[in-house]
C-alpha positions in Angstrom: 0.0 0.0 0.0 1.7 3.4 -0.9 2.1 5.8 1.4 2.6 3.0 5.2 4.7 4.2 7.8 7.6 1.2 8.0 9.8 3.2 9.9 7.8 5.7 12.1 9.7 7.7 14.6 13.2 6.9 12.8 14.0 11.1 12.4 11.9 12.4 15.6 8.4 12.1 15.0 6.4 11.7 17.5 2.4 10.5 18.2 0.1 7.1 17.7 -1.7 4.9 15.3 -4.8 6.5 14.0 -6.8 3.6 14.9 -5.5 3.6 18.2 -6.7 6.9 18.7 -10.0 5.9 17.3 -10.5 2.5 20.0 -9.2 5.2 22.9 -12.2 8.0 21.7 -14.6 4.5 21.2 -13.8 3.5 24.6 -14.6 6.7 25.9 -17.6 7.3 24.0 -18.7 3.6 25.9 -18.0 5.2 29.0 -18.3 2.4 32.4 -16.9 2.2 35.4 -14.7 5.3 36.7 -12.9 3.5 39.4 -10.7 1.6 38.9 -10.4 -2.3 40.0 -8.1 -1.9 42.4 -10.3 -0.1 44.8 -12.9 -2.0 46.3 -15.8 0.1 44.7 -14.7 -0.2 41.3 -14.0 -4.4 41.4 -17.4 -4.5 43.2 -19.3 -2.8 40.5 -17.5 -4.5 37.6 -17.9 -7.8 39.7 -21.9 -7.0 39.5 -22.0 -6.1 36.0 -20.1 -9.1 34.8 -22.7 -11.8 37.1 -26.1 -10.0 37.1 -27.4 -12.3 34.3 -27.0 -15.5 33.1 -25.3 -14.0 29.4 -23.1 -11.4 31.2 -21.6 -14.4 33.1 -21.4 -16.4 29.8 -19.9 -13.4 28.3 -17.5 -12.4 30.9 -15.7 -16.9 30.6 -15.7 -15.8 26.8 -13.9 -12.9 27.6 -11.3 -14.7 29.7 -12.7 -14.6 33.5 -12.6 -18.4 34.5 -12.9 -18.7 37.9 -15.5 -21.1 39.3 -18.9 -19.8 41.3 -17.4 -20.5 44.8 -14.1 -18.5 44.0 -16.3 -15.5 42.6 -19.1 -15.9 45.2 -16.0 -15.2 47.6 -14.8 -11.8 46.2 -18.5 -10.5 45.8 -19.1 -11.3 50.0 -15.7 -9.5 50.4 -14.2 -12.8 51.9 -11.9 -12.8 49.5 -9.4 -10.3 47.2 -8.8 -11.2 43.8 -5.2 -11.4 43.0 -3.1 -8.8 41.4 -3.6 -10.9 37.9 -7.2 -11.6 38.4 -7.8 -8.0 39.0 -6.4 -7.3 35.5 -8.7 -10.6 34.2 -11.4 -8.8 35.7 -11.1 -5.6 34.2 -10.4 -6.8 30.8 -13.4 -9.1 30.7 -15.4 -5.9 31.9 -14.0 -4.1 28.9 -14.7 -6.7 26.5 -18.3 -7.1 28.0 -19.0 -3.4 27.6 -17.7 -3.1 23.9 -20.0 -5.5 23.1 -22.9 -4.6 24.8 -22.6 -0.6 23.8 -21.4 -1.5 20.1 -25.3 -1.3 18.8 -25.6 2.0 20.3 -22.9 3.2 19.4 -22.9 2.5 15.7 -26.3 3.9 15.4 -25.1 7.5 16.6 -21.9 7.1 14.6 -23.6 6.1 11.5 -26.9 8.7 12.0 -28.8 6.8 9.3 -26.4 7.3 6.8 -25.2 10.8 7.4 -22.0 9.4 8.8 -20.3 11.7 11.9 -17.3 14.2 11.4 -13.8 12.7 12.4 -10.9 15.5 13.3 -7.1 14.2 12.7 -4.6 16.2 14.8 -1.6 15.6 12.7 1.8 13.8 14.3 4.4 15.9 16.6 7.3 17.1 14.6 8.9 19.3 17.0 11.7 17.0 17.4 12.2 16.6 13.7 14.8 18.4 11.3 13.5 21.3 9.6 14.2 19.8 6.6 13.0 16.4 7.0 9.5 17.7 8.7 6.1 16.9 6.8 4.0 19.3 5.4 0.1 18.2 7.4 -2.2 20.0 9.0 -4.8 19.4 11.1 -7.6 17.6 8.6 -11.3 16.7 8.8 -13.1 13.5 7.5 -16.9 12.7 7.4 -16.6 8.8 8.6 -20.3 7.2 7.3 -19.7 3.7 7.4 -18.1 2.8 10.5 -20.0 -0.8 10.6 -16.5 -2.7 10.2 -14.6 -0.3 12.5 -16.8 -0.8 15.5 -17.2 -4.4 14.7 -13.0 -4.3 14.9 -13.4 -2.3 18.2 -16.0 -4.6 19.8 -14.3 -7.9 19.3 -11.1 -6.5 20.0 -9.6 -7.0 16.6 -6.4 -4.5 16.9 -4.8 -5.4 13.7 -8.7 -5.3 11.8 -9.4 -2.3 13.1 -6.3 -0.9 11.9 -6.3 -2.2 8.5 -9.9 -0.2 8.1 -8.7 2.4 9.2 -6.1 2.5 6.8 -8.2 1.0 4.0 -11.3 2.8 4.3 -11.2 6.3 6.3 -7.4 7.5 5.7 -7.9 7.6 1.4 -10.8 9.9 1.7 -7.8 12.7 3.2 -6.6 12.7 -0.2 -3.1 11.7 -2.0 -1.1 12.6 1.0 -3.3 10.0 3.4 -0.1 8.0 4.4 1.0 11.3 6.5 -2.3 11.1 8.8 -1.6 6.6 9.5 -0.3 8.2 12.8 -1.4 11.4 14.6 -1.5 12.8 18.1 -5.7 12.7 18.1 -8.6 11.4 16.4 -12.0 13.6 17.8 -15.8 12.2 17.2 -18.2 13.1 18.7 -21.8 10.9 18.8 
């Protein structure tokens, strides 16, 4: 594909993957649990949403928390604390659970029955770049009116399909200089 980033960073450059920015924004826009699991609050509510129903508990084994009844029975009387590796089980099975239980939603505001929603691309940091090896970008705007495969990516987790459409499907709408914009130092939605 012309225009990918092999070598980013090599000269200076500084700033993350588009579609990174755009599962950080996503995850936001799910919004959840403030607290974080360490804290007795937060594991207690993300313990509750993960077993209030017979398919959040099937949902939350799928996602990777495999502990048995007695064990999770224990940590929502307080009897007993998760382990430091648990705790991160937890919180990524209560990440996964959410993406896929707000990915509907979501994709119904993003997509706003086929008038899509504006996407702002805050170009990379070149500060630390030679003047002479420095990009010409600028900040750029993109209306985004499919975005069935990217919150499909998103919700499933898919990293590397999320990524490729991304790439593949927002980025060549910037024009012939889209391979500038792969990484960036914010992607801003609102839905």
């Amino acid at each position: 594909m012309p225009e990918r980033n092999v070598d980013f960073g090599r000269f200076g450059a500084r700033g993350i993957k588009g579609s990174d920015a755009v599962a950080r924004k996503l995850d936001e826009l799910a919004g959840g649990i403030a607290t974080p699991v360490t804290a007795k609050r937060g594991l207690m509510a993300r313990l509750h949403y993960l077993t209030k129903t017979d398919h959040s508990r099937t949902a939350a084994r799928e996602a990777g928390l495999t502990v048995t009844d007695r064990t999770l029975k224990a940590w929502l009387e307080g009897k007993r604390r998760p382990s430091k590796g648990s705790l991160e089980r937890i919180d990524a099975a209560y990440r996964a659970v959410r993406r896929h239980n707000v990915a509907r939603h979501l994709l119904g505001r993003l997509n706003r029955d086929g008038r899509g929603t504006r996407v702002e691309i805050h170009p990379l940091n070149q500060s630390q770049v030679a003047r002479p090896l420095q990009r010409v970008v600028e900040y750029r705007t993109v209306n985004v009116r499919r975005w069935d495969r990217i919150v499909g990516a998103w919700a499933a987790g898919d990293h590397q399909g999320l990524d490729e459409t991304w790439t593949t499907d927002v980025l060549p709408d910037l024009g012939s200089q889209w391979g500038a914009y792969e990484y960036c130092t914010s992607v801003g939605f609102a839905a």
